[in-house]
Residue frames relative to the residue before (quaternion, step in Angstrom):
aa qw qx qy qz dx dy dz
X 1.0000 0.0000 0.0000 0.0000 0.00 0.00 0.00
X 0.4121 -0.7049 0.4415 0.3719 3.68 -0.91 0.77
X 0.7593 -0.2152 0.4189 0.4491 3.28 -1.93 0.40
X 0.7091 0.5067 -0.3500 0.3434 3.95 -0.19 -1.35
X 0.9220 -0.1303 0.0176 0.3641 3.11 0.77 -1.22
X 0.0278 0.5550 -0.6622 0.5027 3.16 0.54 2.41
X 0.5117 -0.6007 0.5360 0.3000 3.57 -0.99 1.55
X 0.5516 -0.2953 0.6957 0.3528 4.12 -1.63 -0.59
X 0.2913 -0.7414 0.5273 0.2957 2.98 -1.31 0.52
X 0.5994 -0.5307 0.3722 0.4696 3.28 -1.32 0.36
X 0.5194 -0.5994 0.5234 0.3116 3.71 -1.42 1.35
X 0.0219 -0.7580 0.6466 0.0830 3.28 -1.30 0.77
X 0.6111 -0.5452 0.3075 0.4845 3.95 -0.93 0.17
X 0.1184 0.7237 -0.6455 0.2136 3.78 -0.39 1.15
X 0.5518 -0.5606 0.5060 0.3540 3.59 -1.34 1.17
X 0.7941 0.0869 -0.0391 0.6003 4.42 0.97 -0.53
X 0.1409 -0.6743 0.7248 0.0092 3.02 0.01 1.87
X 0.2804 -0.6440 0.6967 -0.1456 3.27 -1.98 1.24
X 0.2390 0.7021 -0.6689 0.0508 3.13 -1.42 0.63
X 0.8792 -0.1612 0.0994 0.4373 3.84 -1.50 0.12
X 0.7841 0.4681 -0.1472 0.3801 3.02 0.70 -1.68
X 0.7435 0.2827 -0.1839 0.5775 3.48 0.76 -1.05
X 0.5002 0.3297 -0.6293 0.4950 3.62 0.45 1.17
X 0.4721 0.7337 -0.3647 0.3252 3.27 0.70 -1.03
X 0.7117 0.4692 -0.0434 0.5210 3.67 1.07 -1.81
X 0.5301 0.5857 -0.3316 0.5158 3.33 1.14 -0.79
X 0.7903 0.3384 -0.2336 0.4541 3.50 0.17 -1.86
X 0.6172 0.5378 -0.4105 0.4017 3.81 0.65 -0.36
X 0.5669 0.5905 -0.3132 0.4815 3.52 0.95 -1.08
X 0.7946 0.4651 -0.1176 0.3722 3.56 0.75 -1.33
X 0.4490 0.6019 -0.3405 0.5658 3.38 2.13 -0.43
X 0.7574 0.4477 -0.2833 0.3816 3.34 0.26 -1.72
X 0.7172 0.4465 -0.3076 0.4377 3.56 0.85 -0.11
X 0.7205 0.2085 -0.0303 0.6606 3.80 1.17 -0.78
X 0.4122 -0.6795 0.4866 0.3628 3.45 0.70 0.35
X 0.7418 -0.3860 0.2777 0.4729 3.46 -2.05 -0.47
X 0.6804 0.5440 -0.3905 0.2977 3.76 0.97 -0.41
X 0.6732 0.4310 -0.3264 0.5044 3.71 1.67 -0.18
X 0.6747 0.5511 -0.4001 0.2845 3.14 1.15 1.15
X 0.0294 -0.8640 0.4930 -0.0981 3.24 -0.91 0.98
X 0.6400 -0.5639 0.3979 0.3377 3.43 -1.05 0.77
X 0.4419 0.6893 -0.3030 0.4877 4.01 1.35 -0.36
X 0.8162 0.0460 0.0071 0.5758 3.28 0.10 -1.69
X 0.2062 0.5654 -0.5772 0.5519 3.62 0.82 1.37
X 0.8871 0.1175 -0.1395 0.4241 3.38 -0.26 -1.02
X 0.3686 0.5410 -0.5558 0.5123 3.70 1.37 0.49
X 0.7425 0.4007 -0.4106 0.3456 3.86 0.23 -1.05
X 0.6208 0.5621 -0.3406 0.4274 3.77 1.47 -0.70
X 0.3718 -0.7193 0.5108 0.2890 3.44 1.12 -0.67
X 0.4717 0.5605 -0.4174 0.5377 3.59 1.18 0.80
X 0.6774 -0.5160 0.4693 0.2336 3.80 -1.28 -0.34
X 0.5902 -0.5608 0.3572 0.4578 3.49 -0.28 0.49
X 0.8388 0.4200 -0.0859 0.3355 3.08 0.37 -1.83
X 0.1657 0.7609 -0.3346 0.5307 3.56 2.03 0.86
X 0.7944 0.2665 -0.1508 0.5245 2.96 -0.01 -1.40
X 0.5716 0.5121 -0.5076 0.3916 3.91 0.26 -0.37
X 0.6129 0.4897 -0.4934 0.3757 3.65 0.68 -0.24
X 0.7034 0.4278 -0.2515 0.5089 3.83 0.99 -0.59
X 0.8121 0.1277 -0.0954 0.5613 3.89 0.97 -0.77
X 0.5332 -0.7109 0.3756 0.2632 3.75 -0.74 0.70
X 0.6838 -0.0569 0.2656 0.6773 3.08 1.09 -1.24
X 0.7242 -0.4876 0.3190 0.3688 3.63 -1.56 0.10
X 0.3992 0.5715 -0.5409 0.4706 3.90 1.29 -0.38
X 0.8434 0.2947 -0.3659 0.2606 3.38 -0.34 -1.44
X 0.6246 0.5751 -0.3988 0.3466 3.72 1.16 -0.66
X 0.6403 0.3756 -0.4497 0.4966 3.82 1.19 -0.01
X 0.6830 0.5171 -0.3652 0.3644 3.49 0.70 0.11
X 0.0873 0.6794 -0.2648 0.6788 3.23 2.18 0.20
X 0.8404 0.2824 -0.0590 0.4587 3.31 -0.74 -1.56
X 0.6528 0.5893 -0.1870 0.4377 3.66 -0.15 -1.01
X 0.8234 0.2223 -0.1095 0.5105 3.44 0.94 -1.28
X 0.5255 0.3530 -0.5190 0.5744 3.66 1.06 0.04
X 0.5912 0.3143 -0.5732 0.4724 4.32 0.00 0.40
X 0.7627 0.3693 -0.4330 0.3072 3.57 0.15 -0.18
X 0.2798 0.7721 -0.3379 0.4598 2.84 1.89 0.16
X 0.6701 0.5173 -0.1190 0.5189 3.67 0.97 -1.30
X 0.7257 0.4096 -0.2434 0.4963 3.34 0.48 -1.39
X 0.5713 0.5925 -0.4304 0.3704 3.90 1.03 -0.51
X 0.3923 0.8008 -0.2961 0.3423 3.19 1.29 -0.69
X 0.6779 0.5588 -0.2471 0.4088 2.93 0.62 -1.82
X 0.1435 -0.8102 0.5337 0.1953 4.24 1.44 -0.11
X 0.7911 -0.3447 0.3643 0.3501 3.02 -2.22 -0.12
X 0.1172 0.7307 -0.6517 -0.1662 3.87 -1.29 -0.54
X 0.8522 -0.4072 0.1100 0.3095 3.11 -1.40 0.72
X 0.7552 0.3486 0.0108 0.5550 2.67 0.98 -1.94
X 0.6337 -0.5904 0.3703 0.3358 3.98 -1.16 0.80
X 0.7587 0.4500 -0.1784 0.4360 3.55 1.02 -0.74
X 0.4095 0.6091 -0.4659 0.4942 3.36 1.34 0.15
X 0.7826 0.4467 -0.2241 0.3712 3.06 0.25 -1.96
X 0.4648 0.6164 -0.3806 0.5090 3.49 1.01 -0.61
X 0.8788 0.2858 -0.1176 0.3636 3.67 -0.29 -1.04
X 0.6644 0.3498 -0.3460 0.5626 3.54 1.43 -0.18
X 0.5781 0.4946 -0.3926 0.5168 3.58 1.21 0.99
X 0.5304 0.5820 -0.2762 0.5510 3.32 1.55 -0.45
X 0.7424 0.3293 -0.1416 0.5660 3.38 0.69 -1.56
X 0.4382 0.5327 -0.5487 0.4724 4.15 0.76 0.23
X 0.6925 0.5603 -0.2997 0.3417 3.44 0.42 -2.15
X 0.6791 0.5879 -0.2943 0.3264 3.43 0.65 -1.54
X 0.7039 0.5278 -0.2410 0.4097 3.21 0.85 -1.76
X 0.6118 0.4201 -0.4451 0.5012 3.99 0.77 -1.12
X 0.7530 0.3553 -0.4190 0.3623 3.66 -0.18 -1.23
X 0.7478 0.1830 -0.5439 0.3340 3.68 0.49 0.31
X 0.5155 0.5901 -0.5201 0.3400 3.51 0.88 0.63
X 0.7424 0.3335 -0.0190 0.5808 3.32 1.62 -0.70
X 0.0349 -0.9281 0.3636 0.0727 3.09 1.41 1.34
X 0.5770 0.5227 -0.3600 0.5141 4.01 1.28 -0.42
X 0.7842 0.3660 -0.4297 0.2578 3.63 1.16 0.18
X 0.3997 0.6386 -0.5485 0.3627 2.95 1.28 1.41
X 0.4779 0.6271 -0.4721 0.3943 3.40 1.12 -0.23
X 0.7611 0.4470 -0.2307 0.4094 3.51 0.96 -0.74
X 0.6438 0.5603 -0.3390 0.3958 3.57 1.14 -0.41
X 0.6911 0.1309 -0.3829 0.5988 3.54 -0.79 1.35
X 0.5057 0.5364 -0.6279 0.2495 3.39 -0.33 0.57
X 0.7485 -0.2709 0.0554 0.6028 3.46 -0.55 -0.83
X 0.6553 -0.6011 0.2109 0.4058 3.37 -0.81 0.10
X 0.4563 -0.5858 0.6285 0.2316 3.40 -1.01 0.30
X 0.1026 -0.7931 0.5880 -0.1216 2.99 -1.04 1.93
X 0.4973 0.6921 -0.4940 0.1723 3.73 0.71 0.11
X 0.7302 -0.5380 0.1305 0.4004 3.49 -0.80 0.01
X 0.5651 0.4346 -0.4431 0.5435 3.60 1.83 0.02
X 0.4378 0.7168 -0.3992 0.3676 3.44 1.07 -0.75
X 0.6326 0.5616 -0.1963 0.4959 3.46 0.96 -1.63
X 0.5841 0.7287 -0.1194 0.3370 3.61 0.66 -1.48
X 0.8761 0.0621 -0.1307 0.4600 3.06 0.55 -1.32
X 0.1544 0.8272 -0.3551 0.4072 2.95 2.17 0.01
X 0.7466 0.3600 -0.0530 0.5569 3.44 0.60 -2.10
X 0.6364 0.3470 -0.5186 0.4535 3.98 0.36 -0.29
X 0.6065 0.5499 -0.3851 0.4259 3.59 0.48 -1.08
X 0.7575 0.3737 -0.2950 0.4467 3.81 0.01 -1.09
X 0.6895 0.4025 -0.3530 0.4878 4.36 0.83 -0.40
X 0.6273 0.3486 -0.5671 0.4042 3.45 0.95 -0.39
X 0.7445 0.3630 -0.4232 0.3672 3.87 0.22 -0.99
X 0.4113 0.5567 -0.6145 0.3786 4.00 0.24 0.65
X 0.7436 0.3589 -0.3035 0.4756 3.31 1.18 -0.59
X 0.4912 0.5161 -0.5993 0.3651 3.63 0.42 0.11
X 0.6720 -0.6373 0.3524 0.1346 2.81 -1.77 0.60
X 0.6607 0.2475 -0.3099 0.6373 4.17 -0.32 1.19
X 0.4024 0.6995 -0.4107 0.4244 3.80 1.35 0.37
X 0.2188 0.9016 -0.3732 0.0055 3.81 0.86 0.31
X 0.8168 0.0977 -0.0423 0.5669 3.66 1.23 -0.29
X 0.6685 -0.3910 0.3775 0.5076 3.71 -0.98 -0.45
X 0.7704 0.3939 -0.3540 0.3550 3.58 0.58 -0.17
X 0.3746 0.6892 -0.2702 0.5583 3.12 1.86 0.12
X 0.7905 0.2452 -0.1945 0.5265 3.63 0.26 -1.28
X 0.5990 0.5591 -0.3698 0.4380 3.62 0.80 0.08
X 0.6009 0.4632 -0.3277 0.5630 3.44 1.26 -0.17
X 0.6926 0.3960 -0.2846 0.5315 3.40 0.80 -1.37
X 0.7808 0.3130 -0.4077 0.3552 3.80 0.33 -0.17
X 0.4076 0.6354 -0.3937 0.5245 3.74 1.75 -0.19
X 0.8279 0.2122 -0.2406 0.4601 3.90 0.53 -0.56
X 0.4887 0.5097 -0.5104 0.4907 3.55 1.29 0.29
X 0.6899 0.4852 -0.2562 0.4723 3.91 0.79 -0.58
X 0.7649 0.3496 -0.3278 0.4304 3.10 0.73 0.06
X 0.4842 0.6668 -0.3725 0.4269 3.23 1.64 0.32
X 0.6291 0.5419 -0.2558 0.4951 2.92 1.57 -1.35
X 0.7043 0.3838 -0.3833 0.4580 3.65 0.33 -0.90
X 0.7168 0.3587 -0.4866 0.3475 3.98 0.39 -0.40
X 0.5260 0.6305 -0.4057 0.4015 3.54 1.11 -0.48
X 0.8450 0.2601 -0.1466 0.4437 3.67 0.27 -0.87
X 0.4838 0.5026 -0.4677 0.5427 3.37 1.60 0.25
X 0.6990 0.4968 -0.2383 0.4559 3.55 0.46 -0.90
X 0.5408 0.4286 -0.4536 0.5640 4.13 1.21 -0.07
X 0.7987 0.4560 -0.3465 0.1846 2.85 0.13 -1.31
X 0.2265 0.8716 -0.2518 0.3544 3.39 1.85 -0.50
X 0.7363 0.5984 0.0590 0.3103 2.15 0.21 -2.37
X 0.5391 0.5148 -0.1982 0.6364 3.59 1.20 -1.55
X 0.8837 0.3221 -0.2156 0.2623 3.46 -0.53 -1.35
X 0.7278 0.4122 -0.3128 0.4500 3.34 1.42 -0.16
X 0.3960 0.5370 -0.4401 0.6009 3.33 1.91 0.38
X 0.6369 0.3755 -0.3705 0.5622 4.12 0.63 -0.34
X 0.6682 0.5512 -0.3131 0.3895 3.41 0.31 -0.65
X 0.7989 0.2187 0.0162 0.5600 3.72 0.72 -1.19
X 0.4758 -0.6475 0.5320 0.2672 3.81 0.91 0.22
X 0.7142 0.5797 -0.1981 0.3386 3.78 1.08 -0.23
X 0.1910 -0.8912 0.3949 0.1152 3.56 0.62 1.26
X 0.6118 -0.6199 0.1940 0.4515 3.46 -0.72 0.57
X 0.2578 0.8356 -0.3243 0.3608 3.42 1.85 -0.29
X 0.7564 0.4751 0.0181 0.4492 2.85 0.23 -2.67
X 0.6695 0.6227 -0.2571 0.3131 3.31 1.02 -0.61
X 0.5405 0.5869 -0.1558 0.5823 3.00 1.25 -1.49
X 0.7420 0.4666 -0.2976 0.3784 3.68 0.43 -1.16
X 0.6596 0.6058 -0.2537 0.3656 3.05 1.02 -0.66
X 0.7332 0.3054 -0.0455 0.6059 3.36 1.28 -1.17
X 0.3423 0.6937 -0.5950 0.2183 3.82 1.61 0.37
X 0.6122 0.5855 -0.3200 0.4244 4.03 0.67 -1.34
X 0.5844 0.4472 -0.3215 0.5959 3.99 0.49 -0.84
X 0.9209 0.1505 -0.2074 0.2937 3.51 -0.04 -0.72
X 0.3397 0.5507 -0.5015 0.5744 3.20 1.64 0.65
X 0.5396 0.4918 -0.3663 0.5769 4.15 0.29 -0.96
X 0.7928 0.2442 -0.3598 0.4271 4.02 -0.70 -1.11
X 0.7589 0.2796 -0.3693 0.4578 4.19 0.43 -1.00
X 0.6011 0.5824 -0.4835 0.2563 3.67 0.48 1.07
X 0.6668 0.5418 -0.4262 0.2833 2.34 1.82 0.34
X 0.6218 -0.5812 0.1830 0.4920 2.90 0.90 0.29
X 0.7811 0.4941 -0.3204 0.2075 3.30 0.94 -0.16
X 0.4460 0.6063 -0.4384 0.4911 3.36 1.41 1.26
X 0.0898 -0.8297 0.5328 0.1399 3.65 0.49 0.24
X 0.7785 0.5134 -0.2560 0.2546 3.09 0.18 -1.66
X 0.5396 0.6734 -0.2088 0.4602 2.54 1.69 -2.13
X 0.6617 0.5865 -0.2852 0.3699 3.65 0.39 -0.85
X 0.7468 0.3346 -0.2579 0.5136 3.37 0.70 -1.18
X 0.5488 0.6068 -0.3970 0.4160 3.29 0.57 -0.23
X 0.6724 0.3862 -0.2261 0.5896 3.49 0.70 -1.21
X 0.7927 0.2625 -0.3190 0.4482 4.13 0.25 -0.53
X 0.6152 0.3862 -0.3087 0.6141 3.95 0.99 -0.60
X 0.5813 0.5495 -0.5118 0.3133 3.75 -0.04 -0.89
X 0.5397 -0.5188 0.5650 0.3470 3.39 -1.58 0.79
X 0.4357 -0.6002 0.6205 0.2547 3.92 -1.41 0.40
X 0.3640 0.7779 -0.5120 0.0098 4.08 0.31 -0.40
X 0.6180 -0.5363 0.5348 0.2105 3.60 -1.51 0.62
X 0.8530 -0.3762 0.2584 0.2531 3.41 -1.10 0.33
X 0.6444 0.4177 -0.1359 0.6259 3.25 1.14 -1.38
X 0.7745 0.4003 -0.2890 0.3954 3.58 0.23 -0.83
X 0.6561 0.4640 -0.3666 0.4689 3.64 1.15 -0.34
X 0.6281 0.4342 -0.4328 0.4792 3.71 1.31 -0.49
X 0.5886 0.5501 -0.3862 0.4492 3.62 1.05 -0.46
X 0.6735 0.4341 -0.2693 0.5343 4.18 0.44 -0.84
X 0.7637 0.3406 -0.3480 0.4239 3.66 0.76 -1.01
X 0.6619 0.4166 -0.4077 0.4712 3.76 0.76 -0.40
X 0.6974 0.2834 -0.5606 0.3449 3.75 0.27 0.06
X 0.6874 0.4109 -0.5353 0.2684 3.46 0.64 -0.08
X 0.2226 0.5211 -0.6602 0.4930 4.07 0.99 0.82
X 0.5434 0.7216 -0.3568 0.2383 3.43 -0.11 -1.26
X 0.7786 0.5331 -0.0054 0.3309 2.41 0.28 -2.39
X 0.8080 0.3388 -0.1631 0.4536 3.29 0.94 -1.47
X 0.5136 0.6224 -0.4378 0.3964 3.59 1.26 0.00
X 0.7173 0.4775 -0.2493 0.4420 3.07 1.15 -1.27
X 0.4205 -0.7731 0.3441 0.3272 3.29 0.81 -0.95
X 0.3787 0.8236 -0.3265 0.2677 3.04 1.39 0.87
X 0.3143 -0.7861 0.4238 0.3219 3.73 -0.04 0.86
X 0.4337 -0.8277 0.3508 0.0614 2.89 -1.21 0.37
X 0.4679 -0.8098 0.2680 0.2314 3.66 -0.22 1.91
């Protein structure tokens, strides 16, 4: 039976009474700090001050404790609720998702894989899939399955690819700035020769924009093309 829907156990008198949620917090706290590979069900119940074999009464094994985890952030991102109009709701789920996985940088490692069935998981699942039935050239189920099959995969490469970004700027002391500088000569020398045009304009005409502003320009034009809206 899943995690979702196996009862809590019944509270009993323990110096650290414990339950779903406040491991749940525990193992997230302990991600954001050591990521998904310094986590374990061990030094879970070392941070709770309880025994190992404690927590097995609430989680089987380590699957269910990232799903646990996983589903109190989609918890958050439900938040982000319904609005009137189809493209709101769209984008204050987009811009929720973005914000946890960088607040919760190990929960990009998990987003796009299989799916994620808990009950917020489910949630925004369901706000996300009614608002884009309503967008516009969305006519049936094979419709919103494309339009929501390429809105999800924006999201996961977009916030998989920042967060990257982050860790290999922690990792190497080398900001994406510093980077560029480094390799500006090499790539001034290769697009002289002439045989990169495009590549060129892009790099001398192309807009320069920061994180936020590329997840913000690149997700309305998804948007844009689901809905069909040309473009000024």
């Amino acid at each position: 039976m899943p995690v979702w829907e196996r009862p809590e156990p019944q509270p009993r008198a323990a110096p650290v009474p414990l339950s779903r949620a406040k491991i749940a917090a525990t193992a997230i706290r302990v991600a954001d700090e050591h990521g998904l590979d310094g986590l374990s069900v061990r030094k879970i119940a070392k941070e709770l001050g309880v025994g190992p074999m404690r927590l097995y009464d609430y989680v089987l094994n380590r699957s269910e404790l990232l799903d646990l985890m996983v589903d109190t952030v989609y918890a958050r991102i439900a938040e982000a609720g319904q609005h009137a109009e189809w493209r709101a709701t769209v984008l204050a789920v987009a811009r929720a998702t973005r914000a946890a996985a960088l607040e919760h940088e190990w929960f990009s490692d998990l987003h796009g894989g299989r799916p994620h069935l808990g009950p917020h998981a489910l949630a925004v699942g369901e706000a996300t899939a009614a608002a884009m039935s309503q967008a516009p050239h969305v006519h049936g189920i094979d419709d919103l399955q494309r339009a929501l099959g390429a809105l999800n995969a924006f999201i996961t490469g977009a916030v998989r690819r920042e967060v990257t970004e982050r860790r290999t700027a922690r990792a190497t002391g080398t900001d994406v700035a510093a980077f560029q500088a480094g390799l500006g000569p090499y790539l001034t020398r290769m697009l002289g020769t002439g045989r990169y045009p495009t590549v060129a304009r892009l790099v001398i005409e192309g807009a320069h924009l920061d994180a936020e502003e590329t997840f913000e320009r690149n997700l309305t034009t998804v948007l844009d093309g689901i809905a069909g809206t040309p473009r000024t």
